[in-house]
C-alpha positions in Angstrom: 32.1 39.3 4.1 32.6 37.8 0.5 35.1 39.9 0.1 36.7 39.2 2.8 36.3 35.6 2.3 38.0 35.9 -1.5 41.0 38.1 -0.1 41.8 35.4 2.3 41.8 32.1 -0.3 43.9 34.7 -2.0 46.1 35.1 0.7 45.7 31.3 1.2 47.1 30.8 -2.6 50.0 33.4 -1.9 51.4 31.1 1.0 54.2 28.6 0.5 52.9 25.4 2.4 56.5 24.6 3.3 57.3 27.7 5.3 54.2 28.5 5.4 55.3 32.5 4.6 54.7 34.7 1.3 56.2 33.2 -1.7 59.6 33.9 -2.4 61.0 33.5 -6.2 57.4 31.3 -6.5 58.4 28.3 -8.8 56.3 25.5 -10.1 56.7 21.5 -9.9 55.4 18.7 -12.4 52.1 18.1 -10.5 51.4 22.0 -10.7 51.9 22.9 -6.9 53.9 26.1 -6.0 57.0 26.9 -3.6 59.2 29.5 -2.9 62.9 28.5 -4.6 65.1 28.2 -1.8 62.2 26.4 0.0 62.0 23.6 -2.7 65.7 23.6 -3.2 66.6 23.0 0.8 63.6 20.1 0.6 65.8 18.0 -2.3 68.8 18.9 -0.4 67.6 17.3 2.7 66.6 14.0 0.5 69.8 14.0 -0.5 68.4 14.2 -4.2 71.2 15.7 -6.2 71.0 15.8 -10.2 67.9 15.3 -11.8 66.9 12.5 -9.5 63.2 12.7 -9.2 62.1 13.5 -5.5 57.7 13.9 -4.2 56.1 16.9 -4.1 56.0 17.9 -0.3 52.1 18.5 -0.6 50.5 16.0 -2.8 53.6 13.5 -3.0 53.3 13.0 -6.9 56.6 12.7 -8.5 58.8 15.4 -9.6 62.1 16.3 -11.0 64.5 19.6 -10.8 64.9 20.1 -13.7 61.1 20.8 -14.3 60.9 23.7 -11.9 59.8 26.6 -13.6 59.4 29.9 -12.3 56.0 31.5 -12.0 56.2 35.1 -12.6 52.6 35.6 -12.6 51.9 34.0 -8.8 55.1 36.3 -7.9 53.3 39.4 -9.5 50.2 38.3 -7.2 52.1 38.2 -3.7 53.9 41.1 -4.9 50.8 42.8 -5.0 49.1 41.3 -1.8 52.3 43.0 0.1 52.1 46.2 -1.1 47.8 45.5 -0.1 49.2 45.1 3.7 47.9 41.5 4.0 50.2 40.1 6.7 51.8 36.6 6.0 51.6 33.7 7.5 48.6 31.8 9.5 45.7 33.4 10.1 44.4 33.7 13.3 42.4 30.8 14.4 43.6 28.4 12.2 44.0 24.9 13.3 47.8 24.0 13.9 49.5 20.9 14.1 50.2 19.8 17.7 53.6 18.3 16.8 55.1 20.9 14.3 53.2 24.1 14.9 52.3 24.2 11.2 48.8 24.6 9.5 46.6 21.4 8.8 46.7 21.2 4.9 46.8 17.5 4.2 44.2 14.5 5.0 45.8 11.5 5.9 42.5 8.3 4.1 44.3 5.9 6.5 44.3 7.2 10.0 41.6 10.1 9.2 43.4 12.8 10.5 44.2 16.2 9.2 48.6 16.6 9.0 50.4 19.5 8.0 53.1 18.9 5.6 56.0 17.9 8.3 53.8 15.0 9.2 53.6 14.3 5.4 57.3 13.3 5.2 57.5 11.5 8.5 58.2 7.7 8.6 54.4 7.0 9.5 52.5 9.4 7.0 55.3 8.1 4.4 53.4 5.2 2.7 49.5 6.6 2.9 47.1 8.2 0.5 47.0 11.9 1.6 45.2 14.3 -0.1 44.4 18.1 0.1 42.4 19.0 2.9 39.9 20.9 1.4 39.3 18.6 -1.6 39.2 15.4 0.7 37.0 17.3 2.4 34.8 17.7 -0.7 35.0 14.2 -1.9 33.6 12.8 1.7 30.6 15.3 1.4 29.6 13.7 -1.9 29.6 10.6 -0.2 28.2 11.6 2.6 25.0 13.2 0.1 25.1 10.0 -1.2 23.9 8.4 1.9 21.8 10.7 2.6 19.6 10.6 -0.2 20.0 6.4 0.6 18.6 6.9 4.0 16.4 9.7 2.9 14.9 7.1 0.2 14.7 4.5 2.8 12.4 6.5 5.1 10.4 7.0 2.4 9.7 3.5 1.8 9.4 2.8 5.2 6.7 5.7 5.4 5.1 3.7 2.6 4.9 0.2 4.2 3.7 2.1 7.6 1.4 3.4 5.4 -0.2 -0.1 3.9 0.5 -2.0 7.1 -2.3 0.4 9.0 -4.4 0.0 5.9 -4.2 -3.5 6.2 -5.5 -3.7 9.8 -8.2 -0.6 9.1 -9.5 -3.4 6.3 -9.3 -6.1 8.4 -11.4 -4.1 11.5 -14.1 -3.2 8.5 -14.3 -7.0 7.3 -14.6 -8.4 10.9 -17.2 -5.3 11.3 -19.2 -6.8 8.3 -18.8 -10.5 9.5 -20.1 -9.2 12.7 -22.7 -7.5 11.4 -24.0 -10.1 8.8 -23.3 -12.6 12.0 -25.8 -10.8 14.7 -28.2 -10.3 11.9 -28.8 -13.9 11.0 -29.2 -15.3 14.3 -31.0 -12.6 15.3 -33.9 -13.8 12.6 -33.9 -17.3 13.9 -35.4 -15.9 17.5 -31.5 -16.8 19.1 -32.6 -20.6 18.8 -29.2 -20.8 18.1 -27.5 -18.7 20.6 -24.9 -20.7 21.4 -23.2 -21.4 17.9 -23.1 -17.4 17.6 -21.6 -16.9 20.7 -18.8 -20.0 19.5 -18.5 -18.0 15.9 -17.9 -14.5 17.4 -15.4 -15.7 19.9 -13.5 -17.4 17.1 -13.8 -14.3 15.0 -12.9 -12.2 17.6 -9.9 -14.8 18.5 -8.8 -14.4 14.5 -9.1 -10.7 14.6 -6.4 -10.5 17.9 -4.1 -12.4 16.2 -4.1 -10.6 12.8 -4.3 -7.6 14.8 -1.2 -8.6 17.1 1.2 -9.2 13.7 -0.2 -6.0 12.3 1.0 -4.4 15.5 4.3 -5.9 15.9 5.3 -4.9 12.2 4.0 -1.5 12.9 6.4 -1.4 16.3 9.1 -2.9 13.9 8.8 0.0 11.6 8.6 2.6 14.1 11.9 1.2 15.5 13.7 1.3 12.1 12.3 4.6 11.4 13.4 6.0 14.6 17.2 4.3 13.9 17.3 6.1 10.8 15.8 9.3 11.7 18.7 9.4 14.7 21.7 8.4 11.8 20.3 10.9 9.4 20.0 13.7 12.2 23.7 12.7 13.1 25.1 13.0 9.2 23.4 16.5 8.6 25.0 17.4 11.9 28.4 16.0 11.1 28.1 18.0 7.7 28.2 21.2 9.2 31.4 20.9 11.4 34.3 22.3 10.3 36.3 20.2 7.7 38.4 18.5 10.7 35.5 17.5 12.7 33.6 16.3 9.8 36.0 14.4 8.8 36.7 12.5 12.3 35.3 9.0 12.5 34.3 9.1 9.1 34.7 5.6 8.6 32.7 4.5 11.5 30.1 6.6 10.3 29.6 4.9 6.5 30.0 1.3 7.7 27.0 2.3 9.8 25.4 3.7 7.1 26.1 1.1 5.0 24.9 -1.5 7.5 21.5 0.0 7.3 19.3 -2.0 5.1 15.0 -1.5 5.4 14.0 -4.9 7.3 10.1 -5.6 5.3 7.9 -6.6 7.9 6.8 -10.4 7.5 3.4 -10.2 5.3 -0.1 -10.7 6.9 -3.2 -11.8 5.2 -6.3 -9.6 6.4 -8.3 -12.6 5.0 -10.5 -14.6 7.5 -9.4 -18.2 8.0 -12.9 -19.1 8.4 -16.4 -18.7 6.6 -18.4 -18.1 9.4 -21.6 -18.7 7.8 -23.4 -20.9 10.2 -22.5 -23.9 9.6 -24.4 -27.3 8.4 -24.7 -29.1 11.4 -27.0 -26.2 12.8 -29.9 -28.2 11.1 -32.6 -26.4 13.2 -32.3 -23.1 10.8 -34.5 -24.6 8.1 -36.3 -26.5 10.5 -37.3 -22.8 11.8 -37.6 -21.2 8.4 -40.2 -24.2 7.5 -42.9 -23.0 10.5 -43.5 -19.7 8.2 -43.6 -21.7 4.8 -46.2 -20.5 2.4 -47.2 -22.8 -1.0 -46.6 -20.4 -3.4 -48.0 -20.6 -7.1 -47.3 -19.1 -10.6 -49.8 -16.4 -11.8 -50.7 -17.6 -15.6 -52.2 -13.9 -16.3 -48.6 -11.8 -15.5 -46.6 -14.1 -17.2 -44.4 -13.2 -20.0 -45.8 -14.7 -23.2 -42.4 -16.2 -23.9 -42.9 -18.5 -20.6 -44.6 -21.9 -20.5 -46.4 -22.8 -17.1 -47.1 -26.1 -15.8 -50.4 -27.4 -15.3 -50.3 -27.2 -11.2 -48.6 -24.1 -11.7 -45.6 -25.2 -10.1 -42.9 -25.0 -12.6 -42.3 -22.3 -15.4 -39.9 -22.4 -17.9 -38.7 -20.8 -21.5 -40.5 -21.5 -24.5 -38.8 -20.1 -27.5 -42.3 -19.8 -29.4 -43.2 -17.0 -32.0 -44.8 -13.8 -29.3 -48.3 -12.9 -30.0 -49.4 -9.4 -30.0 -52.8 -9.8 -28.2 -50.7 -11.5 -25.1 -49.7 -8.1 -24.4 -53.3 -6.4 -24.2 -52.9 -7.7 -20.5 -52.3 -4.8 -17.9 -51.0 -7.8 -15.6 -48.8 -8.9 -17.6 -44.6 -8.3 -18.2 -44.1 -7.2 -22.0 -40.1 -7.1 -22.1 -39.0 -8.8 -19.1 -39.1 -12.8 -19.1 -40.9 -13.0 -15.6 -43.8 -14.2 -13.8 -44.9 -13.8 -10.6 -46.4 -15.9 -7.9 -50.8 -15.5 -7.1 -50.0 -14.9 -3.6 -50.0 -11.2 -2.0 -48.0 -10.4 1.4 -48.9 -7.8 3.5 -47.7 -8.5 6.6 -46.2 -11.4 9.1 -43.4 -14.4 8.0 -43.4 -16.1 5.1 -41.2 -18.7 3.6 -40.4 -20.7 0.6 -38.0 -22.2 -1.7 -37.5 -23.0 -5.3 -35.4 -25.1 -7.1 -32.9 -23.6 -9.7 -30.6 -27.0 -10.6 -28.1 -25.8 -12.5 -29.8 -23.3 -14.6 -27.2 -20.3 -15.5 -29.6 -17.3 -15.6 -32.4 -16.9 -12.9 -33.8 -14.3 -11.2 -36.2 -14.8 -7.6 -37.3 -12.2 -4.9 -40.7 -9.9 -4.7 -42.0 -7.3 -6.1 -44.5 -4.8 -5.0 -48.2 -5.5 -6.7 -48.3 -1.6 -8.3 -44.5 -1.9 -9.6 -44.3 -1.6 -13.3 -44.5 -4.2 -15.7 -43.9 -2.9 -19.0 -41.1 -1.8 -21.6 -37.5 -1.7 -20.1 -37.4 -3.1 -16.4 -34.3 -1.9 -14.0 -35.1 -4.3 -11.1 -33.8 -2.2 -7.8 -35.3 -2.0 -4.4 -36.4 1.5 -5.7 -38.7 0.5 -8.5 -40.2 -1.7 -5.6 -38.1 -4.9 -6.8 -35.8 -6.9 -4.5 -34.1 -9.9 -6.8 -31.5 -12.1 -6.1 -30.4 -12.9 -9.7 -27.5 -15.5 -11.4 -25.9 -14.1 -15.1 -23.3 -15.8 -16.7 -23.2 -18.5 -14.9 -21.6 -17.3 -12.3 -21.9 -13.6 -11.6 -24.4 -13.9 -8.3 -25.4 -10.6 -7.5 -28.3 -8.7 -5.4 -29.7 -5.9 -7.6 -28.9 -3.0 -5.1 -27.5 0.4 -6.2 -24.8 -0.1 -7.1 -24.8 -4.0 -7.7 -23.9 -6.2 -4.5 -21.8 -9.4 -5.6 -21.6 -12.2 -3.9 -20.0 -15.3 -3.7 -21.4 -18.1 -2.5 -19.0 -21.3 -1.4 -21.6 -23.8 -2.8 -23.2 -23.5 -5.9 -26.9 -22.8 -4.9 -29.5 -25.5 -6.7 -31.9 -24.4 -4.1 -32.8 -21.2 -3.0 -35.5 -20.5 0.2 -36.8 -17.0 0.5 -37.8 -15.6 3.8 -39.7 -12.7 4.1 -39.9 -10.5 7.4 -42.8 -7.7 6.1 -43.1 -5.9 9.7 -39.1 -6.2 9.8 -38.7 -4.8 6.4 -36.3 -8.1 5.7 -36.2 -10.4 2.5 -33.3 -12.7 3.1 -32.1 -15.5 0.5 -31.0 -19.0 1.8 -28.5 -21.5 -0.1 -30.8 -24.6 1.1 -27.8 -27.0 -0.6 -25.5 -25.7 2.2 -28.0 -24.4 4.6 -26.1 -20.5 4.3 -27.1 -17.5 4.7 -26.8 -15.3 1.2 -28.3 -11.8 1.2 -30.4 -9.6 3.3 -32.5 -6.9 1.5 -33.5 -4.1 4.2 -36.2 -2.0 3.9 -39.7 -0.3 4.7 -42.6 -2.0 3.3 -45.7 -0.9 2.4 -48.5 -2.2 0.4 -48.5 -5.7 -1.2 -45.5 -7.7 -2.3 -45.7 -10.8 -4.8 -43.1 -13.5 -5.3 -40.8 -12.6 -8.5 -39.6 -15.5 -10.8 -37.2 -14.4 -13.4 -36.3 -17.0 -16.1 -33.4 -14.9 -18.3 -32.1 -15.1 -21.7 -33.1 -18.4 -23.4 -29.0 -18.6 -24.2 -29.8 -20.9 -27.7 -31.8 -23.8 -24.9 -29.0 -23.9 -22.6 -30.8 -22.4 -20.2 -34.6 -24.3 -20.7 -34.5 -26.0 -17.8 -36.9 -24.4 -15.6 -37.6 -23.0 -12.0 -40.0 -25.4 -9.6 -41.3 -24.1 -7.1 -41.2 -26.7 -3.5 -44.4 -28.3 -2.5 -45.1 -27.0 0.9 -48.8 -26.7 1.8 -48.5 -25.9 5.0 -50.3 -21.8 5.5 -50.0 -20.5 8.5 -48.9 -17.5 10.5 -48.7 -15.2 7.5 -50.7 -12.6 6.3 -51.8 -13.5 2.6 -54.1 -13.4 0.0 -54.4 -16.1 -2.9 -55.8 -14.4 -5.8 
């Protein structure tokens, strides 16, 4: 097959594209084309170019002059040699004629995007248009064509990306309305639905929200499934078109770029996954502290566990940094922290409600929660719900964080100067309260067992920027709960 490809270019090369027969005397023009003699000769006659006047090459149209032609013995030598092979002349079987003059379709006419043979070339209406070679137009239209190709080819890609973030963007948005929900039934569900109704208002709105981020997610997503179709259709099309014969490839051609052209990846308008509103239940709902206050406990500050950096009050109400020089013998004290800046409350829970708050102003380290009785109190501390600690804590002053594994942060929309602690022990719930907004902050779930104390954490003394100290609210109010005042 190759070879029988390479005999007929040969045979192709032999051919003189005026009588389209075997070469006879081959001679060349200026522009490098070949003709037999007396076919060259008979085309200047007929343009009435006599002399040296210069006359256009019958197959590319580039300027020429007599007096240039040259004879080429070696192409003679090479059709010689093809006749004494048996190749027959002229046109192959099979291969496309003009219509109008019979002859073979060697030339590509840019303006009307039709194949012409040579006859047409010389006619009044192929006269004054760029016509090339068929096979190299031919070429030059596929490397524009691969052009687009990789164009569209790059645009599906991008589109694949966007598709790709767009259903991202409304997977996050399902898990944050998941969480809201979640955080949503949990908190109502400790206030004994007393306030029913403002969750069913807050869900509804959420749920109203979530529709209509989900509706623009969806609409971008049909927008880019649309374009993507478009383009998959146009790109089917080209890689098609690419594989017809150079005619057929060739037909329309124009219509086919300006459409191609005109394609341009429309980015879908961009939509914000973040929740208009806070849904945290809101202040007006004045019966949620009302509720929390029923199961309030009057806590107090344990002298004998304190750090000996700490300084109590006298009602033990209050505690706060000292600064003062440590003494060893403060440390003889099993009860007591060594390391840790912490003291903890007298009071020991061990089953039932209990509630209380404390007062943290504007302090910028503090730590509050419980800890269990048995949980240790010397050397290196990690507070974590597995060492049988469950802190709320404030660094930096502003890093609010719930000492999970790993770290939960959290950001509160108020800066809390009062925090209430509810603890549910049957429940296996220690939520924190942001009494200066009335919002709900954190949630610690677990399974309880034995006896928890409250947890006061003072942090680094920070050069007295952070002496002020933590005050516990007067509530003396004790019932409902199950505790034990040491």
């Amino acid at each position: 097959m190759a070879l029988s490809g390479a005999l007929e270019r040969l045979q192709e090369e032999a051919i003189c594209s005026i009588c389209l027969e075997y070469m006879s005397e081959p001679v060349s023009v200026d522009c490098g084309h070949n003709f037999c003699r007396g076919c060259i000769t008979k085309h200047c006659q007929e343009k009435c170019l006599w002399n040296d006047a210069p006359f256009s090459c019958p197959q590319c149209r580039a300027p020429c002059r007599r007096s240039s032609l040259r004879p080429n013995r070696q192409l003679a030598n090479i059709v010689e040699s093809i006749r004494q092979l048996g190749l027959g002349g002229g046109v192959a079987p099979g291969t496309p004629l003009c219509t109008q003059h019979d002859e073979r379709l060697k030339l590509f006419c840019e303006v009307d995007e039709e194949a012409i043979c040579v006859v047409c070339r010389e006619s009044q209406h192929h006269r004054s248009h760029a016509v090339y070679p068929i096979e190299e137009a031919a070429q030059v239209y596929k490397v524009k064509l691969q052009k687009v190709l990789e164009h569209l080819s790059k645009e599906v890609e991008d589109m694949k990306k966007c598709e790709s973030v767009t259903k991202m963007k409304m997977q996050e948005c399902k898990e944050t309305v998941k969480k809201k929900r979640e955080r949503i039934v949990s908190e109502f569900g400790k206030l004994h639905r007393l306030l029913a109704a403002e969750e069913k208002l807050l869900l509804q709105k959420l749920e109203e929200e979530e529709k209509q981020i989900l509706v623009m997610i969806s609409e971008n997503v049909v927008r880019l499934m649309e374009q993507k179709s478009l383009l998959d259709e146009l790109i089917l099309e080209i890689k098609e078109k690419m594989h017809l014969p150079d005619e057929g490839l060739l037909k329309d051609m124009k219509c086919i770029l300006s459409r191609c052209e005109a394609v341009k990846f429309q980015t879908p308008k961009a939509v914000s996954v973040t929740l208009k509103e806070d849904y945290s239940i809101p202040e007006r709902c004045l019966g949620m502290r009302d509720m929390l206050k029923k199961f309030k406990v009057d806590v107090t500050l344990d002298p004998e566990t304190a750090h000996p950096d700490l300084i109590l009050s006298e009602d033990h109400k209050s505690v706060r940094r000292g600064g003062r020089k440590l003494l060893v013998s403060f440390f003889d004290n099993p009860r007591r922290f060594s390391s840790a800046p912490v003291v903890l409350g007298v009071q020991l829970f061990f089953s039932g409600r209990c509630y209380w708050e404390v007062h943290v102003g504007d302090k910028p380290e503090w730590g509050l929660g419980l800890c269990k009785e048995a949980a240790s109190r010397k050397g290196n501390i990690l507070f974590s719900p597995n060492n049988g600690y469950w802190v709320l804590r404030l660094q930096n002053g502003g890093n609010y964080e719930a000492l999970t594994c790993p770290v939960s942060r959290l950001t509160p929309s108020i800066r809390p100067r009062c925090i209430g602690i509810f603890l549910d022990y049957e429940a296996g719930e220690i939520s924190f309260y942001n009494v200066s907004d009335r919002s709900h902050l954190y949630t610690f779930t677990d399974k309880f067992s034995g006896k928890l104390r409250p947890l006061f954490y003072l942090g680094s003394f920070l050069g007295g920027k952070n002496a002020e100290p933590l005050v516990i609210s007067w509530m003396r109010d004790m019932q409902g709960t199950g505790c034990i005042v040491l």
